[in-house]
C-alpha positions in Angstrom: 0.0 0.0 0.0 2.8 2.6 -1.3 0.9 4.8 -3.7 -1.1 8.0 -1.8 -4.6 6.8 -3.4 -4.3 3.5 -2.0 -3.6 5.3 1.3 -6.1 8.0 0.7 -8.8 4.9 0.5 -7.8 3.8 3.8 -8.0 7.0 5.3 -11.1 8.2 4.0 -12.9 4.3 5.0 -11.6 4.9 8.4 -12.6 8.0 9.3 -15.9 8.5 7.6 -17.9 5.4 9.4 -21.3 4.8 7.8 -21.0 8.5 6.3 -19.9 7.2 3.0 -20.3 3.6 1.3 -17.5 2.5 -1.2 -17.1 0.6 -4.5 -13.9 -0.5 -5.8 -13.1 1.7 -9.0 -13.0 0.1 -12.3 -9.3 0.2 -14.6 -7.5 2.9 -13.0 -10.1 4.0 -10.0 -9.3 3.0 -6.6 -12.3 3.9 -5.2 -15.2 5.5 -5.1 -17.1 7.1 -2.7 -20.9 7.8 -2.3 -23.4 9.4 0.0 -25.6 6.2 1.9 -28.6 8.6 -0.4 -27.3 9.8 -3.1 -26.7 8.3 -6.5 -23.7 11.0 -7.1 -20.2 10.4 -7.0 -19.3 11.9 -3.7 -15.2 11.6 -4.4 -13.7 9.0 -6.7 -9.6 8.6 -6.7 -7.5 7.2 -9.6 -4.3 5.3 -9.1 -2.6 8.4 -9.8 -3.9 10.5 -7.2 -6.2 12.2 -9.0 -9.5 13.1 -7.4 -13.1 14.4 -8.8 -16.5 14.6 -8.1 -19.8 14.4 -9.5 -21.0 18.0 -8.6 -24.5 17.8 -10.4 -25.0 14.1 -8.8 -24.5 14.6 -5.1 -26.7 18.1 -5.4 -25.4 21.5 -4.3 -25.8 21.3 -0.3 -23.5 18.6 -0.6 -21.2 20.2 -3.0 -21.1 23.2 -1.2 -20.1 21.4 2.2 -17.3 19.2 0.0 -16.1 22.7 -1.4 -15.8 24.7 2.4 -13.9 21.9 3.4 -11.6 21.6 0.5 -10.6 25.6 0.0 -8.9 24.5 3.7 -6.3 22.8 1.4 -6.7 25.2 -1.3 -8.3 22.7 -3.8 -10.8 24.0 -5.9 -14.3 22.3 -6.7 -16.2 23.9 -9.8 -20.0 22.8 -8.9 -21.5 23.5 -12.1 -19.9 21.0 -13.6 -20.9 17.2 -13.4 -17.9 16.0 -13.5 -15.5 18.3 -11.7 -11.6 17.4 -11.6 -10.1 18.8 -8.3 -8.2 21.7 -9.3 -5.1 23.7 -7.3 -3.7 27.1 -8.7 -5.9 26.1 -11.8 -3.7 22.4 -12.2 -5.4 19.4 -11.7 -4.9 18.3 -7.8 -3.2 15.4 -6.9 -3.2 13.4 -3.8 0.1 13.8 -1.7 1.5 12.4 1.2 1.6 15.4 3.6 -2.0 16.4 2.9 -3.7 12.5 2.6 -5.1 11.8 6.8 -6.1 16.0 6.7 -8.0 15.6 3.2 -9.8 12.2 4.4 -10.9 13.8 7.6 -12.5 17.1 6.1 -13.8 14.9 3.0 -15.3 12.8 5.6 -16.4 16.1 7.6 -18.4 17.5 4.3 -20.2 14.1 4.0 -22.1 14.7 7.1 -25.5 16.3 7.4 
């Protein structure tokens, strides 16, 4: 378990209890994470770190809570897209080791009502 997704997963399973529920990703996803109600893509994670979210899918409350959380890291959300890439400074955001327990806990935070 070397790669920061793999870790990442085993964060965000951890902390987030019965807050999320989790499918195994399909080629290059590691996983995928949804809300126990919603048919939206709460946060999926590729092999190479990268993260997204289905914006449209998991409705704006929830996008909105996702996006608070995440400007704490300075990663940008754009909600009005369905399928939104994380961004930071305009690049697409990739996990790293320093950021991966801080980044499971707050996406764990936003996925509470």
């Amino acid at each position: 378990m070397n790669s920061p997704s793999k870790r990442f997963a085993v964060a965000l399973t951890t902390c987030s209890g019965d807050q999320l529920h989790f499918t195994c990703g399909s080629r290059s996803t590691v996983i995928n994470a949804y809300l126990p109600d919603n048919k939206g893509l709460f946060v999926g994670v590729d092999r190479n770190g990268c993260v997204w979210t289905d914006c449209i899918g998991i409705g704006s409350e929830a996008s909105e809570r996702l996006v608070s959380k995440m400007s704490l890291f300075n990663v940008d959300i754009d909600t009005t897209k369905k399928w939104c890439f994380w961004k930071r400074d305009g690049k697409r955001f990739y996990l790293s080791e320093p950021e991966i327990e801080g980044i499971a806990e707050a996406v764990a935070k936003a996925a509470k009502v």
